[in-house]
C-alpha positions in Angstrom: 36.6 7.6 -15.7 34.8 3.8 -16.1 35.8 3.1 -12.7 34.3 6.3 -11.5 31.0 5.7 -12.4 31.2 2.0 -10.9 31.7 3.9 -7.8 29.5 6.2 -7.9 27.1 3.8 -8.7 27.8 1.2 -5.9 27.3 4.6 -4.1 23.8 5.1 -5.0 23.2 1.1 -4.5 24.2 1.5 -0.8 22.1 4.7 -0.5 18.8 3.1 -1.7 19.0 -0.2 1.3 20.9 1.2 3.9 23.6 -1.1 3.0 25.8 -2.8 0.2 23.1 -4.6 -2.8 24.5 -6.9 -5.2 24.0 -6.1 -8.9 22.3 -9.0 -10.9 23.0 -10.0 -14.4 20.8 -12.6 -16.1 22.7 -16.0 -15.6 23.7 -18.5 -18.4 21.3 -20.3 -20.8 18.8 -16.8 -20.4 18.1 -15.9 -23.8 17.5 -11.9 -22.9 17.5 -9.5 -25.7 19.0 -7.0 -22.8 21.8 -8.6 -21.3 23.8 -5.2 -20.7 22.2 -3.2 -18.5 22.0 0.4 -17.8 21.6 2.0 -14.9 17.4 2.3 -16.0 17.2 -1.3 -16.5 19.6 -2.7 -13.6 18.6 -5.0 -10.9 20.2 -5.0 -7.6 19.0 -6.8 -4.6 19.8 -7.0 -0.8 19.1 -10.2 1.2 18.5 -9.5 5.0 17.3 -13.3 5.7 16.3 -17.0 4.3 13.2 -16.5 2.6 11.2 -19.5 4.8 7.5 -20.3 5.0 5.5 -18.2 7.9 2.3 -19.1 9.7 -0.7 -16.4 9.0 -1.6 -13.5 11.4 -5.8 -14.2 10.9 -6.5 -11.6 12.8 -4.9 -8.6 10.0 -6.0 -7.3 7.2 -3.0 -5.7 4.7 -3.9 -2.4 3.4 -1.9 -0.7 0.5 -2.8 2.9 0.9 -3.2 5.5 -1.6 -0.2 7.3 -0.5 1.6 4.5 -1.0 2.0 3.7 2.6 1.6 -0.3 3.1 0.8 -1.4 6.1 -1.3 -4.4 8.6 -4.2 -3.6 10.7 -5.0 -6.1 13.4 -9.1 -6.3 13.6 -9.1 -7.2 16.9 -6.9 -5.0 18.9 -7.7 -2.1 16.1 -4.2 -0.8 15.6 -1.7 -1.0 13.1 0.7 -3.8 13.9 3.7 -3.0 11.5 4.5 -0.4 8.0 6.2 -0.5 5.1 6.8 2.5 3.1 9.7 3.0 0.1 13.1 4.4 1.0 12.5 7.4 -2.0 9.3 7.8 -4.1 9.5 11.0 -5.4 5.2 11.2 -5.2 2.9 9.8 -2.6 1.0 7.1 -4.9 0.3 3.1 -4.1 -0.7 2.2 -7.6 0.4 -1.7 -7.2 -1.4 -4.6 -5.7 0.7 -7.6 -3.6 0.9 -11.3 -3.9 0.7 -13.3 -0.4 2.0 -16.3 -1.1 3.1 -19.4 1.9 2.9 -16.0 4.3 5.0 -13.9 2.5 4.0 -10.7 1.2 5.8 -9.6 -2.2 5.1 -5.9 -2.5 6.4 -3.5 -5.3 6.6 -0.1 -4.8 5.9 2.6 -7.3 9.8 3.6 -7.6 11.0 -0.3 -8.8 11.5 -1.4 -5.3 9.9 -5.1 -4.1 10.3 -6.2 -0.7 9.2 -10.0 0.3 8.1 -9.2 3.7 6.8 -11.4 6.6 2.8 -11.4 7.5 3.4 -11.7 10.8 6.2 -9.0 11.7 6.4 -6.5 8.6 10.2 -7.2 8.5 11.8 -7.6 5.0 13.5 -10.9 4.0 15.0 -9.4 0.5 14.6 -6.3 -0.9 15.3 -5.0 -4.6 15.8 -2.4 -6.8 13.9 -2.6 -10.8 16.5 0.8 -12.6 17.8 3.8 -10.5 15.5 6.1 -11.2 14.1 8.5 -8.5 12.0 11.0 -10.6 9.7 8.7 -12.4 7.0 5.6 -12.1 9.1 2.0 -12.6 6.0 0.2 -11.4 2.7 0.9 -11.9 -0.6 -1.2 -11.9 1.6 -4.6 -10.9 1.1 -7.5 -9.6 3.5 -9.8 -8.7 3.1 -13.2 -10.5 4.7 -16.0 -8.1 5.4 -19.4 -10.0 8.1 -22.2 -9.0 10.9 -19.5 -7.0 10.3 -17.0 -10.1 8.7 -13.9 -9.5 7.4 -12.1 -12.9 6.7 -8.4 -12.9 6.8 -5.7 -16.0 7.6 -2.0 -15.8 7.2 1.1 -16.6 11.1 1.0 -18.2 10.3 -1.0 -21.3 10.8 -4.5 -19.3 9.5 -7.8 -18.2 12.0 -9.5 -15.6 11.7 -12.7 -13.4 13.4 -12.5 -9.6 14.2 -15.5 -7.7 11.7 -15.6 -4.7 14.4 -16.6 -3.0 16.5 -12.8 -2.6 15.4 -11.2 -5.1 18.0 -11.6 -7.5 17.6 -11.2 -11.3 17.2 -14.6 -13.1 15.9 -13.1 -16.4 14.4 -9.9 -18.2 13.9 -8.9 -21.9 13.2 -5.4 -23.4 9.8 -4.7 -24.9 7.7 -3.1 -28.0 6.4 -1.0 -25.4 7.9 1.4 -22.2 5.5 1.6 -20.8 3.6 -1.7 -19.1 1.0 -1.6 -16.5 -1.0 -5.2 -17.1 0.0 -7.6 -15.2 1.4 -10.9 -16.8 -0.2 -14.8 -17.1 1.5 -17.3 -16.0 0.1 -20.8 -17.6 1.7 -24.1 -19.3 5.3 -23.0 -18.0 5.1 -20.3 -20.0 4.5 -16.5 -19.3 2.2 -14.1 -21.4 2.7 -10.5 -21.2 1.1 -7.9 -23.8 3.2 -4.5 -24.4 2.2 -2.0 -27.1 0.0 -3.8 -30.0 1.8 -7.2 -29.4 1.4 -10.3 -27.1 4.3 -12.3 -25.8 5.0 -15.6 -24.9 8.4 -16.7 -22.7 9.2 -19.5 -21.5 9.3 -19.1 -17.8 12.7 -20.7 -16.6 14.9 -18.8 -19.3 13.0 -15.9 -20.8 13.3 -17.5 -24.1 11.2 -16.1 -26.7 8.9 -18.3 -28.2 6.0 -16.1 -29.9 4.9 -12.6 -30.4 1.4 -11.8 -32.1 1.4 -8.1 -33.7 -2.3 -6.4 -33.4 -3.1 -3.4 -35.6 -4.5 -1.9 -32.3 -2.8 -1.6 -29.0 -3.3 -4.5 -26.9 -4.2 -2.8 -22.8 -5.9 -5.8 -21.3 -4.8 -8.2 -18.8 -4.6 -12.5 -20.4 -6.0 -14.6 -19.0 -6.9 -18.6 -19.4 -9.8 -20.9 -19.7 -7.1 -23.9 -18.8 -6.9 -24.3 -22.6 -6.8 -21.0 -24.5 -5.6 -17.5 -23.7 -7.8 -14.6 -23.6 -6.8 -11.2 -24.2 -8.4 -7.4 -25.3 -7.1 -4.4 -27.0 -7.5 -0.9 -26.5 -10.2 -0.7 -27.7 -13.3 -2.8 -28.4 -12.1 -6.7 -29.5 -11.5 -9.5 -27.3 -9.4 -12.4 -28.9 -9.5 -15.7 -27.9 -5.7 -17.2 -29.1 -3.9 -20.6 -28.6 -1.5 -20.7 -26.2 1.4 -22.2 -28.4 1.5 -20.1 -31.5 -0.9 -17.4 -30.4 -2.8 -17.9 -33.5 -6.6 -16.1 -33.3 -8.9 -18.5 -32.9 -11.9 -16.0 -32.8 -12.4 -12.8 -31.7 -15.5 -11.1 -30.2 -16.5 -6.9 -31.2 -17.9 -5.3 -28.0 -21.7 -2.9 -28.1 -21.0 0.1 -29.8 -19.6 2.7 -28.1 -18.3 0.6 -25.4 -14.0 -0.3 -24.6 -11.6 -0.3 -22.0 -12.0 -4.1 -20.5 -8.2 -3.4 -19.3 -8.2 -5.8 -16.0 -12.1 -6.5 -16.1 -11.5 -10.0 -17.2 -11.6 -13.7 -15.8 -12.2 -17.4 -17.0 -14.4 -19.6 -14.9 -15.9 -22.9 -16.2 -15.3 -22.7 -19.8 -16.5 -19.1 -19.7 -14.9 -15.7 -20.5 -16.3 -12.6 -17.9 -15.7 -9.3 -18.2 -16.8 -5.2 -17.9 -16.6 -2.9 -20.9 -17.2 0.9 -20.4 -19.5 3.0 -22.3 -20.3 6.9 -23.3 -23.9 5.9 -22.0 -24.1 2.1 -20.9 -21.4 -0.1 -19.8 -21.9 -4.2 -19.5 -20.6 -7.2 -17.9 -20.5 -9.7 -20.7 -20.0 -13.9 -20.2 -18.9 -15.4 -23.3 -18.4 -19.1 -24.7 -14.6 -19.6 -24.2 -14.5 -22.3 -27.1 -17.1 -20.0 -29.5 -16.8 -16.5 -28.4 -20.8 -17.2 -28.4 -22.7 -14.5 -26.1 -24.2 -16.0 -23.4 -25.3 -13.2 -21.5 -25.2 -9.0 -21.4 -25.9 -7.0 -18.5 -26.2 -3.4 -19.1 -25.6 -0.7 -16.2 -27.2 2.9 -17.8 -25.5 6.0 -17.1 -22.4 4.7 -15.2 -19.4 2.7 -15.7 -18.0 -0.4 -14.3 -14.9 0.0 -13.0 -14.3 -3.0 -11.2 -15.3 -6.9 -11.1 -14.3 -10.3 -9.9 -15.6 -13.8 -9.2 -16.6 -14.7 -5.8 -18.5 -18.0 -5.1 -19.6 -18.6 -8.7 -20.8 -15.1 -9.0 -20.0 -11.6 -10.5 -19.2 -9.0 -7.5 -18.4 -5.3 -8.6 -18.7 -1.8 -8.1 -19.4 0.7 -10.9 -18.4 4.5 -10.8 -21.3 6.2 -9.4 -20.6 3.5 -6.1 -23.3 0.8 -7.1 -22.0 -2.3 -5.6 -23.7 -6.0 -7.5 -23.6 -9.8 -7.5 -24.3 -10.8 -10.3 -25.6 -14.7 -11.2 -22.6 -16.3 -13.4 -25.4 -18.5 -15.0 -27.5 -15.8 -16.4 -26.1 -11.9 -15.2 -29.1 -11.6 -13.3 -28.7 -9.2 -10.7 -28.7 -11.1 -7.4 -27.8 -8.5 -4.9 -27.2 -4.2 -5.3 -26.4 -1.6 -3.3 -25.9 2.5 -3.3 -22.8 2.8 -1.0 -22.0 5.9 0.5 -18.8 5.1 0.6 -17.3 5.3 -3.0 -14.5 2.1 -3.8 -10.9 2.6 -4.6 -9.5 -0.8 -4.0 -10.5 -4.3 -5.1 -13.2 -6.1 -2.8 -12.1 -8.5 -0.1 -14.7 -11.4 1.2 -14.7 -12.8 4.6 -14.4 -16.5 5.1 -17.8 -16.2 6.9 -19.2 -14.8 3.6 -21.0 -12.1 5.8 -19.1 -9.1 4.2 -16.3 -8.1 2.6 -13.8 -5.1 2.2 -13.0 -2.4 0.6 -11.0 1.2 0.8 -12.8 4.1 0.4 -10.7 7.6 0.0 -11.2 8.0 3.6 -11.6 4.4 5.2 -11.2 0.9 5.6 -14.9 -0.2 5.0 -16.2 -3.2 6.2 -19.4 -3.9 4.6 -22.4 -6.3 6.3 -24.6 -8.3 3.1 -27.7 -8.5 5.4 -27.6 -5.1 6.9 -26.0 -3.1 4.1 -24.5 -1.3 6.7 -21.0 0.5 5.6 -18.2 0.0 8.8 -15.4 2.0 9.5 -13.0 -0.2 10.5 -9.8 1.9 10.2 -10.0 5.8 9.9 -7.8 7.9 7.7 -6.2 10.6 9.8 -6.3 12.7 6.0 -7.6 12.7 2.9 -5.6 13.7 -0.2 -7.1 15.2 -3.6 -4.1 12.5 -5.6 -6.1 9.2 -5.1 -5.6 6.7 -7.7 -6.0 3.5 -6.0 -5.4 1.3 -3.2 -5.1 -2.5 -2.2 -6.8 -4.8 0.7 -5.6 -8.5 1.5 -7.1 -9.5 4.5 -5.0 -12.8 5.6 -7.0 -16.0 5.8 
């Protein structure tokens, strides 16, 4: 009966690539607290080439669509040059972002899937496989985390694993407080930092060893991040906590307005500063914070709508809020430097130009390529549908 299921298994293996994947086990020396692996936790990979360093197509711009279509759009001759799209997902949903890294796109796929894909062509060097599951979400709100040939993704079985960049192969995993993990990790010092449920973990990168875990009376649901020095991390709720990066002991930790939570991936460290956007009933802030204090530097309030998305461009605050209010904001002070009412309502992160004349973003029905001086809102590529089941989408244009 054991061999059975071994075939039956390599069965289902075969039916996910197209072709025979190899099964990988975490290797020697990997201190994983889920060595045996079931068919939910199981990584198998297919190698269709030598992973190799490939010059950048300037002229596309990757788009990760809602429907979880990904695909590249050349600007100039205005048609999609190649797509990628995952063998089974049992819903139409993007819900990931993707890491270019030396012109190689690493791209997970709501159903566990990751393919390291070339920029230039669209064709797939590896491909793998997080579980075997074909009715559920594996991946969800990822980004893959790309450090020295390790690849570091967590999922939405209970997981954290590390691939080789190299075919995709499993080098490490360990099982988590938490099934469900949509935050992606920090990679800093060697070491990896993942939250999951109301703790924080620290691996060390090359083995998965365990070498802390801080338990929170509150769910911890933001993403960590680092000053270069400390780690900096949120719950649920409404604390941020500034920890050290060896023991994760609390060096202080900051209580956000009243009424406001939800920081989640609204977070970033620039210049000995902590940045990031809480949400409120009736006023949600961007807040800039003394990484070494947790002193309040600045506040800027937005009344009546919520932020739902920020980053830092060219020392500033650029986001969007809910009601479609794009901002700049100054890092120095949270002055607002530059506003605008777009017509056009953001699903995806914002995407500057080299030029610094505009950026990008997707909209529920478009590319959008908007001009600073002219506030003008482009349609750059048209959607030939729109769906009701939008949750999010990704842009990356390659520069």
């Amino acid at each position: 009966m054991k061999k059975l299921i071994t075939l039956l298994f390599v069965f289902t293996v075969i039916n996910i690539f197209g072709q025979t994947a190899t099964i990988s086990k975490p290797g020697k020396n990997i201190y994983s607290n889920n060595k045996d692996l079931s068919t939910n936790d199981i990584v198998s990979n297919k190698a269709t080439k030598p992973v190799a360093k490939v010059p950048l197509d300037e002229a596309l711009i990757l788009i990760y669509d809602y429907d979880g279509t990904f695909f590249s759009f050349d600007l100039e001759s205005e048609q999609i040059a190649w797509t990628v799209k995952a063998k089974d997902a049992f819903t139409e949903m993007c819900a990931n972002k993707i890491t270019l890294n030396d012109g190689v796109i690493y791209v997970p796929f709501i159903n566990g899937e990751i393919f390291a894909i070339d920029n230039q062509t669209g064709t797939a060097f590896w491909k793998s496989r997080i579980g075997n599951v074909t009715d559920q979400i594996v991946l969800k709100d990822q980004v893959p985390v790309i450090n020295d040939g390790k690849l570091f993704i967590t999922t939405q079985n209970g997981n954290i694993y590390a691939l080789d960049t190299k075919d995709g192969s499993l080098i490490w995993n360990y099982k988590l407080e938490s099934t469900n993990n949509d935050i992606p990790v920090l990679y800093f010092d060697n070491k990896i930092f993942t939250q999951s449920g109301n703790s924080l973990y620290s691996f060390e990168a090359n083995t998965g060893k365990l070498l802390s875990q801080k338990t929170f009376e509150e769910p911890i649901h933001g993403k960590p991040v680092t000053d270069g020095e400390n780690i900096f991390i949120a719950n649920e709720k409404d604390i941020v906590f500034a920890l050290s990066p060896d023991k994760l002991d609390i060096l202080w930790q900051f209580k956000l307005a009243e009424n406001q939570s939800n920081i989640k991936e609204r977070i970033f460290c620039k210049d000995k500063k902590v940045y990031f956007g809480a949400q409120g009933t009736e006023v949600s802030s961007v807040y800039a914070l003394d990484s070494k204090t947790g002193t309040q530097l600045w506040k800027t309030d937005f009344q009546g709508d919520n932020v739902e998305y920020i980053v830092e461009e060219s020392d500033n605050v650029w986001g969007y809020t809910r009601k479609a209010k794009l901002f700049q904001l100054d890092l120095t002070n949270g002055e607002i430097a530059f506003d605008a009412k777009l017509t056009t309502k953001p699903i995806s992160n914002l995407e500057f130009t080299s030029d610094d004349n505009s950026l990008f973003y997707y909209s529920d029905a478009a590319l959008i390529q908007f001009e600073f001086k002219t506030k003008d809102e482009n349609e750059v590529y048209l959607r030939t549908s729109i769906s009701d089941n939008v949750y999010s989408a990704f842009v990356k244009k390659i520069q």
